[in-house]
C-alpha positions in Angstrom: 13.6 60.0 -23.5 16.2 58.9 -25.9 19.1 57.1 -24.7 22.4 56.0 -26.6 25.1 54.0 -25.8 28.5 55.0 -27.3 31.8 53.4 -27.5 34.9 55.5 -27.8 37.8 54.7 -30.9 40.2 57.0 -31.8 40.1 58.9 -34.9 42.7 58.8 -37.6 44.7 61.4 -35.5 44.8 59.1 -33.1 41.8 61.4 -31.0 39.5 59.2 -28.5 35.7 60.5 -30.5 32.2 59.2 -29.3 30.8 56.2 -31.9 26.9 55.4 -31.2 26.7 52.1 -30.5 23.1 51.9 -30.4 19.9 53.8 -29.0 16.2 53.3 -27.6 13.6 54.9 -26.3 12.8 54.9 -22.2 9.7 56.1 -20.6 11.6 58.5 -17.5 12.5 61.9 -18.6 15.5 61.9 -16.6 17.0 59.5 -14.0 16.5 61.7 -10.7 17.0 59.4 -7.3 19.5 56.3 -7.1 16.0 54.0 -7.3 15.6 54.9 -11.1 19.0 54.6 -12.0 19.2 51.3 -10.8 15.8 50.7 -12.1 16.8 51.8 -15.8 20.0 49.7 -15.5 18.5 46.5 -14.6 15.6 46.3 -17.3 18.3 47.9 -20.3 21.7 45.9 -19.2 20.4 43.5 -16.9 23.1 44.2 -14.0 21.4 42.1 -11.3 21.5 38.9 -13.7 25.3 39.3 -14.7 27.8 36.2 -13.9 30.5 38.9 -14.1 31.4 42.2 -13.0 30.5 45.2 -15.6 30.9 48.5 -14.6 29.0 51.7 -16.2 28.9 54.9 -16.6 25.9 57.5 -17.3 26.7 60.8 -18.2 23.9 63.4 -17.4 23.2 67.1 -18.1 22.5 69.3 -15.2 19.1 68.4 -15.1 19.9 64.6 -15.0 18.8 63.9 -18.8 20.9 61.4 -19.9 23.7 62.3 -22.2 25.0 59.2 -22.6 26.0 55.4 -21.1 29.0 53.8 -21.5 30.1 50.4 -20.4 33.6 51.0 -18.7 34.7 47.8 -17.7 33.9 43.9 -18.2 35.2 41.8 -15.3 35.5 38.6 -14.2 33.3 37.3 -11.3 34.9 39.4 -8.5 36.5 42.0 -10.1 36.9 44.8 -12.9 39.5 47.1 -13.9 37.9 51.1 -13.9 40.5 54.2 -13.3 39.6 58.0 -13.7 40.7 58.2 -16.8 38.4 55.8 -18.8 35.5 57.1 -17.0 36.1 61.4 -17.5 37.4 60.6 -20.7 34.0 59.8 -21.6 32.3 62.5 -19.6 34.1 65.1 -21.1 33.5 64.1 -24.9 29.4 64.1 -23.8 29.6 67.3 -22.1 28.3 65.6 -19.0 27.7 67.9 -15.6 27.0 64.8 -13.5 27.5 61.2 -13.6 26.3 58.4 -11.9 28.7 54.9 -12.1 26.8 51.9 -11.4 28.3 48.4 -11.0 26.9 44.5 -10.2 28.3 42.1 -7.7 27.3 38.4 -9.1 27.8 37.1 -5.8 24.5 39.0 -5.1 25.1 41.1 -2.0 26.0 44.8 -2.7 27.6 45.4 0.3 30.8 47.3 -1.0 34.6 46.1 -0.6 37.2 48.4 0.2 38.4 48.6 -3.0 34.5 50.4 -4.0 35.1 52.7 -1.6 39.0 53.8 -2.5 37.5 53.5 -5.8 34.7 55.6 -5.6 36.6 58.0 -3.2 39.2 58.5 -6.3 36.5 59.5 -8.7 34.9 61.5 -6.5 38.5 63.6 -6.6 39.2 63.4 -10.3 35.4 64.6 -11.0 36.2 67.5 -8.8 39.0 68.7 -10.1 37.9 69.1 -14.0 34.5 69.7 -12.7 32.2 67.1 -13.4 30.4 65.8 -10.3 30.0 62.0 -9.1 26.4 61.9 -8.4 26.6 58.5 -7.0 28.3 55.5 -7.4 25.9 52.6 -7.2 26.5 48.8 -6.3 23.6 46.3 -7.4 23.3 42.7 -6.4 20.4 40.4 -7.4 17.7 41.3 -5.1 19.1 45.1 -4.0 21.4 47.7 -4.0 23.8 50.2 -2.2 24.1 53.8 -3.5 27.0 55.4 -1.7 24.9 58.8 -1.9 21.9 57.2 0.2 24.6 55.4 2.8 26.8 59.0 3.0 29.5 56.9 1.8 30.2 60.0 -0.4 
């Protein structure tokens, strides 16, 4: 499948547009069960290496073909700004149906903090009210990771 990476900038009306950033080839169709996602994320952006916090966002079709990834948020070593609005700002301009927000902890363990969960609980509530599901909202350390789907943390 192809994949692109887009950055948003605002056109000369001042309108957020979609800019590719770049794109590649990978050898899923579609990224289907949290496994793959994190899978595709660690051998295209390297999470599980990271010194710093990035979060992500894939936007997917209803089929889970990917639409789109966008990197939300670069942190520092225990934290990263992300609100509702960065992420469905995105989703929206790639018609997404689904999306899946993955992010690394450098320390290594996955085990989420309360501020994952409040965070994850608010996009959850934004997705739902303009329609576009949270699939799952995946943590990845160095050696694993915790998708709040698999853990019914959703």
């Amino acid at each position: 499948m192809r994949v692109n990476c887009y950055l948003t900038e605002m056109n000369n009306d001042k309108i957020p547009t979609l800019v590719k950033e770049k794109g590649f080839n990978y050898s899923y169709e579609a990224l289907v069960t949290p496994n793959e996602i994190t899978k595709f994320m660690n051998e295209v952006f390297h999470l599980n290496k990271r010194t710093e916090e990035y979060v992500y966002m894939i936007s997917f079709d209803t089929k889970m073909k990917i639409n789109g990834v966008f990197q939300i948020s670069h942190g520092v070593v225990h934290a990263s700004l992300c609100s509702p609005r960065e992420v469905y700002i995105r989703a929206l301009l790639t018609g997404a149906a689904n999306i899946a927000l993955i992010h690394n902890h450098p320390s290594g363990d996955p085990t989420p903090s309360k501020t994952d969960l409040h965070l994850c609980e608010r996009m959850k509530k934004a997705g739902e009210i303009i329609g576009v599901s949270l699939c799952d909202f995946i943590i990845i350390g160095d050696r694993t990771f915790v998708s709040f789907l698999e853990k019914g943390l959703m």
